[in-house]
N, C-alpha and C positions, 0 to 999 in steps of 0.2 A: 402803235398800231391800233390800241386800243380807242385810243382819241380820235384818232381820224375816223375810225367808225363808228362814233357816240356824235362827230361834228355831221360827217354827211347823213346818217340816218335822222338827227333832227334836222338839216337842210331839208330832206326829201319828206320828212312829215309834215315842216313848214308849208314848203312850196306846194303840197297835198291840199293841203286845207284850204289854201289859197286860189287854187284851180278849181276847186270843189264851190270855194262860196260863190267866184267868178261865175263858175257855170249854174248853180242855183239862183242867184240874180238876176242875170240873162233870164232864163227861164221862167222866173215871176214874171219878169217886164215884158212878157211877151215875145221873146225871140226868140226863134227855132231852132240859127244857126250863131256861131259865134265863131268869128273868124272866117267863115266859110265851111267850117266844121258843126256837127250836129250839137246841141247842146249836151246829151244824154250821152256822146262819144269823150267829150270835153268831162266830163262827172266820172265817168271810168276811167280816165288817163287819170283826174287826179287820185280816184281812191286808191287806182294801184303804186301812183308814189306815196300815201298814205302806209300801203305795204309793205312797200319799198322799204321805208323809213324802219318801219316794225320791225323785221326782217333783220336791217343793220343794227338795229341796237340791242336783241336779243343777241345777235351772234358776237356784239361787243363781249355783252353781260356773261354770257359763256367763255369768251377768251381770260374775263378776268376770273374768273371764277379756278380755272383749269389751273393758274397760277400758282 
């Protein structure tokens, strides 16, 4: 149990980071929208998998802890 949530919480910080530089890219090069999406919307989806991420691997780190 513990693993699955040490794999998806760095999944989700990955793919965080990844949507993050995506949308600050975007944003240098002068595009407003990405996707059809706002760039600034696209920057909050990722920092909250950013969260996400955080989130799952603290509650990892407390399940082994609890052990």
């Amino acid at each position: 149990m513990t693993s699955a949530l040490d794999m998806a919480g760095s999944a989700a910080g990955i793919l965080g980071l990844l949507v993050c530089l995506a949308s600050g890219v975007a944003r240098l090069g002068g595009m407003f929208y990405l996707g059809g999406v706002p760039t600034v919307t696209v920057f909050l989806a990722g920092a909250g998998l950013v969260l996400a991420g955080c989130y799952l691997k603290l509650e990892a780190a407390g399940l082994r802890a609890r052990r």
